[in-house]
C-alpha positions in Angstrom: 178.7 89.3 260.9 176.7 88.4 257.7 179.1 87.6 254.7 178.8 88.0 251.0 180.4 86.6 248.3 181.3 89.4 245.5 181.7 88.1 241.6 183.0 90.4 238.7 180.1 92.3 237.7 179.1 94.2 240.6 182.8 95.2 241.4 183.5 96.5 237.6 180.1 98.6 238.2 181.3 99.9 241.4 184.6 100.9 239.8 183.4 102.4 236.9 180.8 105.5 237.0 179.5 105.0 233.7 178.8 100.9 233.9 174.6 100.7 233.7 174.7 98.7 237.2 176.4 101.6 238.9 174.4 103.2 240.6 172.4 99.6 241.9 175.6 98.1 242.9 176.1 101.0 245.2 172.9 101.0 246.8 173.3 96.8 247.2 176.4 97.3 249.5 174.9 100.6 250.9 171.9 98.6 252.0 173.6 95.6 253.4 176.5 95.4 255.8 177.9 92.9 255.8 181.5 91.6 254.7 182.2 91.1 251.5 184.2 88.3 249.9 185.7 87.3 246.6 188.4 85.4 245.3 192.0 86.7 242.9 190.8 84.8 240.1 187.5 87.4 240.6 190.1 90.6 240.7 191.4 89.7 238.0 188.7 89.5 235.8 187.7 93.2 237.1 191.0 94.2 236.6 190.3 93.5 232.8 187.1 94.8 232.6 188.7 98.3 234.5 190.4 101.3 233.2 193.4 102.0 235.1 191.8 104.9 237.7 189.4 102.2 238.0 192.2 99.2 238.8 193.8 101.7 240.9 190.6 102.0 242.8 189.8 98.2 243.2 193.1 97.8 244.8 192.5 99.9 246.8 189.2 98.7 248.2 190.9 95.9 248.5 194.2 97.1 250.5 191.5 98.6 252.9 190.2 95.4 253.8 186.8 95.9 252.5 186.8 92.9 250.4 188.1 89.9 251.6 189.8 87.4 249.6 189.9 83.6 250.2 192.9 81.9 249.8 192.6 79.1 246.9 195.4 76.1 247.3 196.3 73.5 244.7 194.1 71.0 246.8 191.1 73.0 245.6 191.8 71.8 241.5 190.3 68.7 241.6 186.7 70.8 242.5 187.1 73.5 240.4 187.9 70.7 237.6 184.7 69.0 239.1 182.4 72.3 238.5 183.8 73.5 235.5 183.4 69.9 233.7 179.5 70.2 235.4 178.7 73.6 234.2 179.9 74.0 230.5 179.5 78.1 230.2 181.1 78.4 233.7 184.1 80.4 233.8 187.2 79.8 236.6 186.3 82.7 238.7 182.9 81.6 239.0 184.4 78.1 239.6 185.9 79.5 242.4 183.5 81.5 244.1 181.4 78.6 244.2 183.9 76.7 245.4 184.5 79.2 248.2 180.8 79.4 249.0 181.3 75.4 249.5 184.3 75.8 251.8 183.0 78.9 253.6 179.2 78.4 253.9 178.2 81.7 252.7 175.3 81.7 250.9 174.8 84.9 249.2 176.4 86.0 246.2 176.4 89.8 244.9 176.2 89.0 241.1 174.6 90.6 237.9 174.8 87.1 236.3 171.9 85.9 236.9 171.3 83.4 234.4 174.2 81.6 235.7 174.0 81.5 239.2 170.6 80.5 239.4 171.9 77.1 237.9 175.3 77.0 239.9 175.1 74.5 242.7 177.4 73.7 245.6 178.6 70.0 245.9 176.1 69.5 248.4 173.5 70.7 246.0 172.9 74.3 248.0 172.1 76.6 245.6 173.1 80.4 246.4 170.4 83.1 247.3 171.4 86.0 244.7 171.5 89.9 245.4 171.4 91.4 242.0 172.8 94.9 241.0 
């Protein structure tokens, strides 16, 4: 099965009726099955972004198994230290979905931030092939 790596954006759309990317986010995961996969660091961050029926309804998604979350380990700091001293405007949960996309060889990343990810780069130099909400 194809695999996906989620970041913030599209999962605070999703969550949120009202969030301009809404409706596009929807039709993204709509349109391609595939599993989806994201990092706590990324929950997090949505979890801010949410207001509580929408936190409610992350975890939920979540508890259900529809997004996937890759397990981070204190052997992983020295890369995220790596990308985040590469990549000045990067933010730790990017850091660490690039990281996973390193670890895991998934190579597409459901993001509205395309500015960044266009310049994000694995250690191996890969760059990710972005589907935008």
């Amino acid at each position: 099965m194809r695999n996906i790596i989620v970041d913030t954006g599209p999962l605070v759309a999703l969550f949120h009726a009202r969030d301009k990317h809404h409706e596009a986010a929807k039709a993204v995961l709509e349109s391609n099955p595939a599993a989806l996969v994201s990092t706590w660091p990324v929950i997090a961050e949505a979890c801010h972004f949410l207001a509580e029926a929408g936190r409610r309804a992350l975890l939920t998604f979540v508890r259900r198994g529809a997004l996937r979350l890759e397990a981070l380990s204190v052997e992983d700091v020295p890369q995220l230290d790596e990308l985040l001293a590469r990549y000045e405007r990067m933010d730790f949960a990017d850091a660490t979905l690039v990281l996973i996309a390193e670890k895991t060889g998934i190579t597409e990343i459901f993001t509205i931030d395309r500015r960044d990810f266009e310049v994000y780069r694995t250690r191996s130099g890969r760059r990710l092939r972005l589907l935008l909400a």
